[in-house]
N, CA, C and O atoms as a GROMACS GRO file, in nm:
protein
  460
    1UNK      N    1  -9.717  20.800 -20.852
    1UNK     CA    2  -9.597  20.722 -20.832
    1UNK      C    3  -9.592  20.675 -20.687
    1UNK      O    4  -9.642  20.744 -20.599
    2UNK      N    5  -9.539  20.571 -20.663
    2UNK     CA    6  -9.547  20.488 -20.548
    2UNK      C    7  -9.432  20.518 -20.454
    2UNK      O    8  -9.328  20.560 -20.503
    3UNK      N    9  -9.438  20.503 -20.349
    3UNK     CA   10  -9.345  20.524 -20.249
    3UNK      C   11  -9.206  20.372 -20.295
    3UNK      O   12  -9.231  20.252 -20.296
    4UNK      N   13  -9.109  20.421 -20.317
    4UNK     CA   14  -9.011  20.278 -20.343
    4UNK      C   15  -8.960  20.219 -20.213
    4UNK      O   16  -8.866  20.142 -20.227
    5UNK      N   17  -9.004  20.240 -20.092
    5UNK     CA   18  -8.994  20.163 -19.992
    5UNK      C   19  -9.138  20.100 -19.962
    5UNK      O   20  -9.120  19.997 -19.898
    6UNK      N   21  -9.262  20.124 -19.982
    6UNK     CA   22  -9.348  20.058 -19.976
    6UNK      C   23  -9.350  19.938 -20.020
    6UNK      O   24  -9.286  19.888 -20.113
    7UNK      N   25  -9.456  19.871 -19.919
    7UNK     CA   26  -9.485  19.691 -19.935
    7UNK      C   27  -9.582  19.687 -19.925
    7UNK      O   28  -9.628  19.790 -19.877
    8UNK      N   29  -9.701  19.559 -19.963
    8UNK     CA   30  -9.797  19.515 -19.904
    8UNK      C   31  -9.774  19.350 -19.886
    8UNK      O   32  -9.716  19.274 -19.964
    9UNK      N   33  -9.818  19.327 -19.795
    9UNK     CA   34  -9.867  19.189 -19.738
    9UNK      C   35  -9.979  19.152 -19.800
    9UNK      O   36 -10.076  19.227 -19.809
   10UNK      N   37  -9.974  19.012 -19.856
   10UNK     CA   38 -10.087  18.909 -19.849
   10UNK      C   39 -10.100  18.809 -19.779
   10UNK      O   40 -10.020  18.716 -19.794
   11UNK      N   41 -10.206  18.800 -19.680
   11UNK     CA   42 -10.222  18.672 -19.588
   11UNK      C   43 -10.329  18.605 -19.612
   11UNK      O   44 -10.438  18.646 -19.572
   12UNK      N   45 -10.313  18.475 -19.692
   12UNK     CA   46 -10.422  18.392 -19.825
   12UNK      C   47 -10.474  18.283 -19.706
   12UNK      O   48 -10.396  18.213 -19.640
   13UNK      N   49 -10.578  18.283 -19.698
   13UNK     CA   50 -10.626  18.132 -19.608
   13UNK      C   51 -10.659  18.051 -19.750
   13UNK      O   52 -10.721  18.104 -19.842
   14UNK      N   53 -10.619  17.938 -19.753
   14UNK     CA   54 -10.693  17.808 -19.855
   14UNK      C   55 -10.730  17.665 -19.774
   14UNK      O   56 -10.668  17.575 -19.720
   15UNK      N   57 -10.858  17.697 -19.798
   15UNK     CA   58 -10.937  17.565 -19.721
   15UNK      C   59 -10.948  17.477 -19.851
   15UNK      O   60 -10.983  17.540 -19.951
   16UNK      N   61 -10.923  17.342 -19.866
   16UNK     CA   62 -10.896  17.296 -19.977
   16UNK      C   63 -10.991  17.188 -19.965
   16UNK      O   64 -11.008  17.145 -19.851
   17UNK      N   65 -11.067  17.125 -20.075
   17UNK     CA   66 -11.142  17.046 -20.027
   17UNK      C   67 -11.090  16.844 -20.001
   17UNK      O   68 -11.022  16.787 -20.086
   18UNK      N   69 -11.129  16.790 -19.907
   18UNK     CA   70 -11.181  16.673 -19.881
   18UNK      C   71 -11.040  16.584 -19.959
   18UNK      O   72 -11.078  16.562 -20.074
   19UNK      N   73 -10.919  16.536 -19.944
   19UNK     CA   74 -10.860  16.504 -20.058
   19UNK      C   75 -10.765  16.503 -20.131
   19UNK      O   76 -10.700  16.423 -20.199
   20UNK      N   77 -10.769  16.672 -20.087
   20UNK     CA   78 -10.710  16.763 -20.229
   20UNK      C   79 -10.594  16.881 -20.227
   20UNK      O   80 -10.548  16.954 -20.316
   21UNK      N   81 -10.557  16.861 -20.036
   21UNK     CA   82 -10.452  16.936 -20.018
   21UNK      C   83 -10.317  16.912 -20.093
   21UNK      O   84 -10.262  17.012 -20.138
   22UNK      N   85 -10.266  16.806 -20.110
   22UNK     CA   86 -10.176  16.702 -20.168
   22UNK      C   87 -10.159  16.793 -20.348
   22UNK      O   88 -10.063  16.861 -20.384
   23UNK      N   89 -10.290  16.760 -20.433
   23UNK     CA   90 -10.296  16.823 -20.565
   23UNK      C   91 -10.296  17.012 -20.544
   23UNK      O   92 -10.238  17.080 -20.629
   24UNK      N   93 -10.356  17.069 -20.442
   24UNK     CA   94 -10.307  17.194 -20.447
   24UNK      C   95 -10.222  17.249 -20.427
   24UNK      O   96 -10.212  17.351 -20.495
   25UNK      N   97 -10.114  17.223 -20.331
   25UNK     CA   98 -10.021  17.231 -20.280
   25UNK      C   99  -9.934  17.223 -20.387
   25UNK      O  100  -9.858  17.320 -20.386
   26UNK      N  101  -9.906  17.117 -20.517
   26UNK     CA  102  -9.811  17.144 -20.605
   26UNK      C  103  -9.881  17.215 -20.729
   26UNK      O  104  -9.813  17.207 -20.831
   27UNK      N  105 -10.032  17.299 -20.748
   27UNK     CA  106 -10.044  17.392 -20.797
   27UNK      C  107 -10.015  17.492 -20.740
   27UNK      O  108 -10.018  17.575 -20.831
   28UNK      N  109  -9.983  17.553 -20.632
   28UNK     CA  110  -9.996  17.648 -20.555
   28UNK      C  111  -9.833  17.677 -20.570
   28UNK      O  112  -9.802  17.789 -20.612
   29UNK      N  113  -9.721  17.580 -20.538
   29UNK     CA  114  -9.586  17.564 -20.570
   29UNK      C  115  -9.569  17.618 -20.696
   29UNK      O  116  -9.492  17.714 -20.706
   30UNK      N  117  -9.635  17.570 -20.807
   30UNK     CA  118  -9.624  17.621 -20.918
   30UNK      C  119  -9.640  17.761 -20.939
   30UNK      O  120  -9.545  17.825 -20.983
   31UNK      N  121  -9.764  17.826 -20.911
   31UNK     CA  122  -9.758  17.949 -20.898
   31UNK      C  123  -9.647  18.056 -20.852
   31UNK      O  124  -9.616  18.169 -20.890
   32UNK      N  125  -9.595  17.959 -20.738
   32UNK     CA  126  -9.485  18.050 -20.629
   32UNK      C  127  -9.374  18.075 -20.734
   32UNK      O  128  -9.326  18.182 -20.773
   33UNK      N  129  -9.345  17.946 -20.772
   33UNK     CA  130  -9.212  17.970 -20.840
   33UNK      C  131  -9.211  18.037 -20.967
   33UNK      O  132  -9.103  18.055 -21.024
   34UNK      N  133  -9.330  18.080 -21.023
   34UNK     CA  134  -9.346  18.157 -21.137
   34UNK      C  135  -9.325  18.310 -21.116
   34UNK      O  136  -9.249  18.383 -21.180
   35UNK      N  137  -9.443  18.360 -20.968
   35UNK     CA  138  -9.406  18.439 -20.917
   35UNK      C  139  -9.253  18.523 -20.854
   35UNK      O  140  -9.202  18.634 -20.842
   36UNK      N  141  -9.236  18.408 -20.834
   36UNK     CA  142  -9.120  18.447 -20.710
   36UNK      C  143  -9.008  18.516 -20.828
   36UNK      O  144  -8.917  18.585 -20.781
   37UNK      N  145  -9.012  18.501 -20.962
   37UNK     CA  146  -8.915  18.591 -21.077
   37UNK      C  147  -8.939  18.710 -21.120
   37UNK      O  148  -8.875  18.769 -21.207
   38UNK      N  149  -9.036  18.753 -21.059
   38UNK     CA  150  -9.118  18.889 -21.100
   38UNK      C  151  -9.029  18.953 -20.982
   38UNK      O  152  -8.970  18.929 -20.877
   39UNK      N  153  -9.079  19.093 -21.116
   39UNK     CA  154  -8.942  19.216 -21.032
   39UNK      C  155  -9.023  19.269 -20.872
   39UNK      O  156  -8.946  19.260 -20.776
   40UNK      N  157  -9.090  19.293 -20.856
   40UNK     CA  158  -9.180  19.327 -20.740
   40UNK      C  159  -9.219  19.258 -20.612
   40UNK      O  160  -9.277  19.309 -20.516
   41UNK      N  161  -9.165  19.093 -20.632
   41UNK     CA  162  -9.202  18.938 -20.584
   41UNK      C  163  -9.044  18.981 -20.421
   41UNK      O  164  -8.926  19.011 -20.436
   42UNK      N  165  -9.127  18.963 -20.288
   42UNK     CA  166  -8.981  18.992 -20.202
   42UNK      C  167  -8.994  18.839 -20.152
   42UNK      O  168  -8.906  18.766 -20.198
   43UNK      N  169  -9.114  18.760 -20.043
   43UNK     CA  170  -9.083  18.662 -20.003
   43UNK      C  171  -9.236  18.577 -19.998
   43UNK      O  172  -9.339  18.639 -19.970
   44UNK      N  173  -9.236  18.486 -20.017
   44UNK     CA  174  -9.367  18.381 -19.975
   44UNK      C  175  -9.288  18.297 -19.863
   44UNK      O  176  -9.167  18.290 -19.842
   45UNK      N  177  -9.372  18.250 -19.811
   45UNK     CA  178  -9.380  18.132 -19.682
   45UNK      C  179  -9.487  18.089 -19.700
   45UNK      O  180  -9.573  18.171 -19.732
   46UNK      N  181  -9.530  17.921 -19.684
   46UNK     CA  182  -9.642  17.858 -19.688
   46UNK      C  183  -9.637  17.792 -19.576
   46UNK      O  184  -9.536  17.737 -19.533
   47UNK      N  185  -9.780  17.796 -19.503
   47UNK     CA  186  -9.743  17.742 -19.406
   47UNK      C  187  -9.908  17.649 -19.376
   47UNK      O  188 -10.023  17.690 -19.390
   48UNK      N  189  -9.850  17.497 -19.326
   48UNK     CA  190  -9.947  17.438 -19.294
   48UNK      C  191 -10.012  17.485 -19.174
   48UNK      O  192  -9.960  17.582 -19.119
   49UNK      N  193 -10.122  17.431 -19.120
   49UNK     CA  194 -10.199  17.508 -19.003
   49UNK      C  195 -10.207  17.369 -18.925
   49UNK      O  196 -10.268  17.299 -19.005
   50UNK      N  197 -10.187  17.309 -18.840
   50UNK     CA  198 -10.162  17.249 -18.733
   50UNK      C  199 -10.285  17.179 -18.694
   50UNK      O  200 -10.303  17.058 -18.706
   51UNK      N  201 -10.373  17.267 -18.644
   51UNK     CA  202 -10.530  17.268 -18.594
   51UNK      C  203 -10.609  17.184 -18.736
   51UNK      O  204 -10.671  17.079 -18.720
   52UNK      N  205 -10.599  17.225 -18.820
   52UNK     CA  206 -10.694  17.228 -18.966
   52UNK      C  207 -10.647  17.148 -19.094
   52UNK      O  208 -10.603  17.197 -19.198
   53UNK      N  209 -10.663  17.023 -19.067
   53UNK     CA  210 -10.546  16.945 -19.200
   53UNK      C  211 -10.573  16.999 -19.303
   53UNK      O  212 -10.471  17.010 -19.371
   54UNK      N  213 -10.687  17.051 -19.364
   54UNK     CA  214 -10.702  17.101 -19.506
   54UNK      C  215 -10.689  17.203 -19.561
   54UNK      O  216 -10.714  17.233 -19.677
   55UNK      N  217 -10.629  17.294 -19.437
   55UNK     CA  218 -10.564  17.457 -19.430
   55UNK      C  219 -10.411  17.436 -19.449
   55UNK      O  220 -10.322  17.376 -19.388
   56UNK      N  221 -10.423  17.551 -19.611
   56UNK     CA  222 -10.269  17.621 -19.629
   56UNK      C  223 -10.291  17.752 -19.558
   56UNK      O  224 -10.398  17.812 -19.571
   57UNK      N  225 -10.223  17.785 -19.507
   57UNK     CA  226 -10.223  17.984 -19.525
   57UNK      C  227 -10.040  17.992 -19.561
   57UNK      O  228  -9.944  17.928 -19.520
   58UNK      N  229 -10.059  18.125 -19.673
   58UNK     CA  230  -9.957  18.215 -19.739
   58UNK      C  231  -9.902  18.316 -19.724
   58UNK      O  232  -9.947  18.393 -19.809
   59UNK      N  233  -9.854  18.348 -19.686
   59UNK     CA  234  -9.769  18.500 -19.572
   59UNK      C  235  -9.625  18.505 -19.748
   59UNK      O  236  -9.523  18.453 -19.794
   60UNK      N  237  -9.738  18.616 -19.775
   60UNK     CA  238  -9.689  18.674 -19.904
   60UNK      C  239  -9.632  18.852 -19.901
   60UNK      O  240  -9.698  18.939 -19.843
   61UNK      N  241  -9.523  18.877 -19.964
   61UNK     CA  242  -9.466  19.000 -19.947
   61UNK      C  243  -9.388  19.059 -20.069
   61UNK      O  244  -9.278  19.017 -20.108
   62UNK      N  245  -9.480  19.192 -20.139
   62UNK     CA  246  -9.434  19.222 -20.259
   62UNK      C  247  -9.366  19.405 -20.234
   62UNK      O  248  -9.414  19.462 -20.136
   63UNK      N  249  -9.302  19.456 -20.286
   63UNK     CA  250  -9.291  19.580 -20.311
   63UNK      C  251  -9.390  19.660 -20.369
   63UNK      O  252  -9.467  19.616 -20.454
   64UNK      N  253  -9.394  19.778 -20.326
   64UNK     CA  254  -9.508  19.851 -20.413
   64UNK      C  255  -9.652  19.883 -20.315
   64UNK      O  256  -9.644  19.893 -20.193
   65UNK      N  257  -9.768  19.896 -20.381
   65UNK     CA  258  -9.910  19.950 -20.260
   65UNK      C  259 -10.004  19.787 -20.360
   65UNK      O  260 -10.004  19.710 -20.456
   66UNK      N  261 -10.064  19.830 -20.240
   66UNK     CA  262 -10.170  19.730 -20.280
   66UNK      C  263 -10.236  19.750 -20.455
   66UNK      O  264 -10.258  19.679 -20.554
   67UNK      N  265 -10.247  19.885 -20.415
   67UNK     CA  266 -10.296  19.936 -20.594
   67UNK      C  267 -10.194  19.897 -20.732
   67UNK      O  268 -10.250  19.871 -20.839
   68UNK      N  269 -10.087  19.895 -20.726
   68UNK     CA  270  -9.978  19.880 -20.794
   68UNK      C  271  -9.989  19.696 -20.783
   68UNK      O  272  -9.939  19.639 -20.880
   69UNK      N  273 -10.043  19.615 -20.688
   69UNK     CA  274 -10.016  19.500 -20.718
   69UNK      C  275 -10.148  19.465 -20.806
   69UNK      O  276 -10.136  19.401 -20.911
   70UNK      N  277 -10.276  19.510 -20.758
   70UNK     CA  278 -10.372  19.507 -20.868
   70UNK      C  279 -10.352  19.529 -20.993
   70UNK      O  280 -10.393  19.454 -21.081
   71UNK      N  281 -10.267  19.670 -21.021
   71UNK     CA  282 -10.283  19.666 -21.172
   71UNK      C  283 -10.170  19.536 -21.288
   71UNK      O  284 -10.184  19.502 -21.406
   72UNK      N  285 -10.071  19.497 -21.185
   72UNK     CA  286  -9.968  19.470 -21.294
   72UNK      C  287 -10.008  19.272 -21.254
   72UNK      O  288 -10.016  19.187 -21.343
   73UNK      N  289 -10.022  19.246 -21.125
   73UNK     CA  290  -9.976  19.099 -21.103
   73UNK      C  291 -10.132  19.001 -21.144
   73UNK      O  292 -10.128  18.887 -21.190
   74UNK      N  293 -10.246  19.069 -21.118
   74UNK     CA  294 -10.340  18.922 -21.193
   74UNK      C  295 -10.327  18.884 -21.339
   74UNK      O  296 -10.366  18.786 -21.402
   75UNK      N  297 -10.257  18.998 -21.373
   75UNK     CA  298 -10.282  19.022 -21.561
   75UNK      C  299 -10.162  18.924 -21.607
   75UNK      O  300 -10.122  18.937 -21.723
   76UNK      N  301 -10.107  18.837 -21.534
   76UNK     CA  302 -10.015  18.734 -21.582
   76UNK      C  303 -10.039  18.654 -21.603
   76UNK      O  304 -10.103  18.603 -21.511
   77UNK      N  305 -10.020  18.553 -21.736
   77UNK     CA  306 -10.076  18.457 -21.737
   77UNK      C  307 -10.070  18.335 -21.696
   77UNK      O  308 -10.145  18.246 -21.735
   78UNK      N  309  -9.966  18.321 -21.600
   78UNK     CA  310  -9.908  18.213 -21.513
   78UNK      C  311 -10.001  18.169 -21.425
   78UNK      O  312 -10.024  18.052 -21.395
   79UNK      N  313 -10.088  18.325 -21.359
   79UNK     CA  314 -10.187  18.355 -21.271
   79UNK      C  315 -10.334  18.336 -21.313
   79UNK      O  316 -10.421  18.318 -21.228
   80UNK      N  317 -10.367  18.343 -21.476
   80UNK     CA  318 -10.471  18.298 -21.500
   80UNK      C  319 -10.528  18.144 -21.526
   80UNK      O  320 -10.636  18.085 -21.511
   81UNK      N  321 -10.390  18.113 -21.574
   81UNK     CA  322 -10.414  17.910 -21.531
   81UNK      C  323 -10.449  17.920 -21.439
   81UNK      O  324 -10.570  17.934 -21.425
   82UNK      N  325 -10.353  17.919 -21.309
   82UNK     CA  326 -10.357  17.904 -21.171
   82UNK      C  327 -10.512  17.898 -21.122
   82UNK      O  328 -10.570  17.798 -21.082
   83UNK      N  329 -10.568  18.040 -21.137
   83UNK     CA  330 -10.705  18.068 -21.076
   83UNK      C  331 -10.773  17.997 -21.168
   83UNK      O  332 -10.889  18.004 -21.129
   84UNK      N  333 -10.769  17.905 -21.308
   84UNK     CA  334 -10.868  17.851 -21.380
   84UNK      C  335 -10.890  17.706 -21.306
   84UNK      O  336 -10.985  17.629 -21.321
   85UNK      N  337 -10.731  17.689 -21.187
   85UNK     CA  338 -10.740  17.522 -21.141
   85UNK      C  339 -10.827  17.519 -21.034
   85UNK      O  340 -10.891  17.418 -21.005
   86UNK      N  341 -10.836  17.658 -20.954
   86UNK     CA  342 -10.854  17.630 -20.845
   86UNK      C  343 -11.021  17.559 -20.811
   86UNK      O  344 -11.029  17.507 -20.700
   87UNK      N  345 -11.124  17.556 -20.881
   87UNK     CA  346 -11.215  17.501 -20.836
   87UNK      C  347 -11.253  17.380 -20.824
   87UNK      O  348 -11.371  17.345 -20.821
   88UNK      N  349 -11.152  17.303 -20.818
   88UNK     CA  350 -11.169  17.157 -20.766
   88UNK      C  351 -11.099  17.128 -20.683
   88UNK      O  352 -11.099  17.013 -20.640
   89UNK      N  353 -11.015  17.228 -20.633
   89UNK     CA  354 -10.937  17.201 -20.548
   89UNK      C  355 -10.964  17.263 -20.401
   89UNK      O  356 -10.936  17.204 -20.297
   90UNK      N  357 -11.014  17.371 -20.409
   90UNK     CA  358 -11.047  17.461 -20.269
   90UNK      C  359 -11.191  17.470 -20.245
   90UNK      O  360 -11.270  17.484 -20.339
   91UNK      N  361 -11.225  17.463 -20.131
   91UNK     CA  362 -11.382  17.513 -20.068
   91UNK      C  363 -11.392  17.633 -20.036
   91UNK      O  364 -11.508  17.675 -20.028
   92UNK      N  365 -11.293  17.720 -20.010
   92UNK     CA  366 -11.303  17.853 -19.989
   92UNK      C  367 -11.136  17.934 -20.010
   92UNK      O  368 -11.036  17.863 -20.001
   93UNK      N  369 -11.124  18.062 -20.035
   93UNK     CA  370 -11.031  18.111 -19.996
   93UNK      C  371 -11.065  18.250 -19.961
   93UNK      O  372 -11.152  18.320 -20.012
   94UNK      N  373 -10.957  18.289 -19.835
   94UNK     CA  374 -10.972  18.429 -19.782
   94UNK      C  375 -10.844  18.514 -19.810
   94UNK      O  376 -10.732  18.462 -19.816
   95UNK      N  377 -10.862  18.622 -19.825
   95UNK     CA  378 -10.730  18.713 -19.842
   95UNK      C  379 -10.746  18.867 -19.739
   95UNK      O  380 -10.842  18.943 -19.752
   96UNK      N  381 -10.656  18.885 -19.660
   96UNK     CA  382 -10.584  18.964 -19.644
   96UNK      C  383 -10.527  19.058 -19.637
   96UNK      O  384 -10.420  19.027 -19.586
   97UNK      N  385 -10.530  19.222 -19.667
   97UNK     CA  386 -10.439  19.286 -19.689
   97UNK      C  387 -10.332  19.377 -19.598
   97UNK      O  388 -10.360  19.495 -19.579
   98UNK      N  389 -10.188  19.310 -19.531
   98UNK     CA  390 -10.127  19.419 -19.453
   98UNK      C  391 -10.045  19.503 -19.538
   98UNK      O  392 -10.038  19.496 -19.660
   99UNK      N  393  -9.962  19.611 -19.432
   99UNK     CA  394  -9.873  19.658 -19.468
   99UNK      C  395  -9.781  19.640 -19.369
   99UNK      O  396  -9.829  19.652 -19.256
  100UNK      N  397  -9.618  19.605 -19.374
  100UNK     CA  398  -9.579  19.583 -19.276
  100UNK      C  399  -9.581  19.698 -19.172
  100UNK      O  400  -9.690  19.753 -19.187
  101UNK      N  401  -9.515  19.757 -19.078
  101UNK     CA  402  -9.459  19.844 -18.990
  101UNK      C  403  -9.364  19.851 -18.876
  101UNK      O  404  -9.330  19.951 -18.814
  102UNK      N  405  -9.324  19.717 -18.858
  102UNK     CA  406  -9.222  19.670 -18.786
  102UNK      C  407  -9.150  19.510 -18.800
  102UNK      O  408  -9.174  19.416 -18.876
  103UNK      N  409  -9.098  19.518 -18.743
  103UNK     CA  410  -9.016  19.364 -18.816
  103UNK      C  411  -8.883  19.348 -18.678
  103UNK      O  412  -8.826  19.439 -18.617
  104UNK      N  413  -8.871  19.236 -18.670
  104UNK     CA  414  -8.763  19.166 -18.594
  104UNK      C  415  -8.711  19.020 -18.638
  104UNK      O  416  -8.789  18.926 -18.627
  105UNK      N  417  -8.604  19.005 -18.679
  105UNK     CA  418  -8.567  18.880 -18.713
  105UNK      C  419  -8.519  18.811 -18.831
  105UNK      O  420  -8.468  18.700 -18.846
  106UNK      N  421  -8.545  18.894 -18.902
  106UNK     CA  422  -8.517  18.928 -19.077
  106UNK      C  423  -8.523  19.070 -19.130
  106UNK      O  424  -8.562  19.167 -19.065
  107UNK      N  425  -8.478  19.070 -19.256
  107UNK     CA  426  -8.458  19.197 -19.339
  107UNK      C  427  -8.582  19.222 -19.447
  107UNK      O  428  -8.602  19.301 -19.538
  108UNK      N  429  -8.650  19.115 -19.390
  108UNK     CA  430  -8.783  19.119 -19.545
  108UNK      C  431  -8.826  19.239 -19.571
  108UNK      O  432  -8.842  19.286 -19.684
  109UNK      N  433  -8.848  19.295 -19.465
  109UNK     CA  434  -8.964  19.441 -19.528
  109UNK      C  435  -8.884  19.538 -19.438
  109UNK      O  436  -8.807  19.522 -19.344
  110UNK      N  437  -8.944  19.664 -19.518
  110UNK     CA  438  -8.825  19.765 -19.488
  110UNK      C  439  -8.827  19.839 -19.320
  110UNK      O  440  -8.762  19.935 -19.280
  111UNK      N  441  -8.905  19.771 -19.259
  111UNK     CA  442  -8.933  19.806 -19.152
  111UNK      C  443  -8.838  19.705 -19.031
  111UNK      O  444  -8.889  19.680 -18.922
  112UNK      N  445  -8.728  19.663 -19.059
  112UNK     CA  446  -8.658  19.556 -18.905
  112UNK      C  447  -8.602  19.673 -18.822
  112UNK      O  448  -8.544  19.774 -18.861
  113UNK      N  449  -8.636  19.632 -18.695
  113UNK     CA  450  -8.604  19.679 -18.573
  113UNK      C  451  -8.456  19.660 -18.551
  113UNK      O  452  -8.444  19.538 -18.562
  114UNK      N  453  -8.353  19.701 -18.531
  114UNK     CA  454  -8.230  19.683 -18.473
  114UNK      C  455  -8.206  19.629 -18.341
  114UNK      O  456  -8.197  19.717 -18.255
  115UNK      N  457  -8.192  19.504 -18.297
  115UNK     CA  458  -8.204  19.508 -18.172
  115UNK      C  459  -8.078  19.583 -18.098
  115UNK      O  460  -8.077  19.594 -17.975
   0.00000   0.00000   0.00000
């Protein structure tokens, strides 16, 4: 059994190919908002990268251990479209795994500092 204050972080790099940021970006939306109804789902942020026009990165935050997100969240099938689109759309993707441990500025994870 899992700690019920535990979280893990996902921090997703998507290098998208040549094109194709535009068409991933509202698959990727799609996903979020499928996600984001699941009981375990706390916050996504997408964020463009400045430097890199064809870079998304995803600053993703669920309840639970990393192990607990393996067993319950690929097995959705919202998530198996999703990963069936992605190869025309991305040249690479990287993932991530934190846990938070401190926080300032929000309530997202159970770790905010009081100033």
């Amino acid at each position: 059994m899992s700690n019920r204050n535990e979280q893990c972080v996902l921090i997703v790099t998507f290098d998208t190919k040549p094109g194709k940021k535009d068409a991933f970006r509202k698959h990727l939306y799609t996903l979020v908002g499928e996600m984001s109804g699941e009981e375990h789902f706390v916050n996504t942020i997408v964020h463009d990268d400045l430097d890199l026009p064809d870079r998304l990165v995803l600053y993703e935050i669920w309840s639970g251990s990393r192990e607990r997100w393996h067993r319950d969240e690929p097995e959705k099938s919202y998530r198996k479209a999703y990963e069936q689109g992605l190869s025309d759309l991305l040249s690479e993707r990287t993932v991530q795994w934190m846990t938070p441990v401190a926080e300032w500025g929000s309530r997202l994870t159970n770790h905010a500092k009081d100033n």
